[in-house]
N, C-alpha and C positions, 0 to 999 in steps of 0.2 A: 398337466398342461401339454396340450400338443399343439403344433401349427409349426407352419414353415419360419416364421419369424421370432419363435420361442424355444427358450433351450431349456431342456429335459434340464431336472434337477443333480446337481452334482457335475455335469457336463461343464469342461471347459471350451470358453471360446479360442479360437486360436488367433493370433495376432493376424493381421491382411487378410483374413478370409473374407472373401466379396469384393477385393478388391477393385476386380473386374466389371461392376455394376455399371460406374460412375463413367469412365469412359467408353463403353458399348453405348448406353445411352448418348452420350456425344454426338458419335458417333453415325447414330442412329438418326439424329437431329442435325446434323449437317448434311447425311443424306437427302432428308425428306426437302430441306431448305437448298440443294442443290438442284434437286428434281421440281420445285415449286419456279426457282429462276430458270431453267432452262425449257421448260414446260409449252410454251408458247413457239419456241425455234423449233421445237421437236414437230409441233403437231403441223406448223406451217409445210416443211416440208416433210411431211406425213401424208398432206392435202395433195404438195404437187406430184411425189409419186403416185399416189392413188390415183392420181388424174392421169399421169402420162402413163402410168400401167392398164390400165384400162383402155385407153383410148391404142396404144398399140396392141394389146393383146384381141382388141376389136376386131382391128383389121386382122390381123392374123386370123383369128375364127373365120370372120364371113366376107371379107376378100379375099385373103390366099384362100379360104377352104381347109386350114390346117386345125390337127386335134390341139384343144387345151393344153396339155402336157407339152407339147413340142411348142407352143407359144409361150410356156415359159422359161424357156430356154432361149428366148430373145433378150432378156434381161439379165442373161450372163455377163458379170463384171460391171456390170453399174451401181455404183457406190448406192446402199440404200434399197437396192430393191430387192434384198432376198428377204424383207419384212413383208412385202407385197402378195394377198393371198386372192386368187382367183376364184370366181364364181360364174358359172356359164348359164344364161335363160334363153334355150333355144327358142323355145315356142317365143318371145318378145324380141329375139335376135339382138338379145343388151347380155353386154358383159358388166359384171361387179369386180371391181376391185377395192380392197381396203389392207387398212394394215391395222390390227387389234388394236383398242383403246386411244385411237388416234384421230382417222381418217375413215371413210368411204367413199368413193366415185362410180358412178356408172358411165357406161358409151352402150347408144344404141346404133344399129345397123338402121340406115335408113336410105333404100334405091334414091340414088341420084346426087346421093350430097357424099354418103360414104356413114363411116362412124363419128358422131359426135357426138359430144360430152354433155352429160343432163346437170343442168344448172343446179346449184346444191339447194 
């Protein structure tokens, strides 16, 4: 007999072995049930950085004229935004912003009004 859950003939079991099973699985289930209630706070403000990241890094691109890189270093020190990952469409003059498995927002560049945020 082999397998993970069967012991070779003559093998003894040793007392507490496995111990560890039953509470990693706990464990593991108060995770997923902490992540299921918090879930909904996370992604709202996931929504607004992605929006106010976007929409400043906008203007940064195609008002001031500055590179990508150096407009993200405007969000130095604000709580939440080093999750925020930038994405530049020159030829549509819109920046993307999102943050993985959360959020995405765009801002387009648009003469006269400036950058605004595309309706989700």
């Amino acid at each position: 007999m082999t397998g993970e859950g069967r012991m070779k003939a003559g093998a003894v079991r040793r007392p507490g072995a496995g111990w560890w099973r039953w509470p990693a699985l706990a464990l593991a289930a108060i995770a997923v049930l902490w992540c299921a209630l918090h879930w909904s706070a996370w992604r709202a403000r996931a929504e607004l950085a992605a929006g106010f990241g976007a929409r400043i890094a906008c203007s940064c691109r195609y008002i001031e004229g500055r590179d990508i890189k150096s407009c993200k270093t405007d969000f130095a020190g604000l709580k939440g935004m080093w999750a925020v990952r930038l994405a530049d469409d020159a030829e549509g003059k819109t920046l993307h912003a999102s943050i993985p498995l959360l959020a995405a927002r765009a801002a387009q560049y648009r003469p006269g009004f400036g950058c605004m945020i595309d309706t989700p």
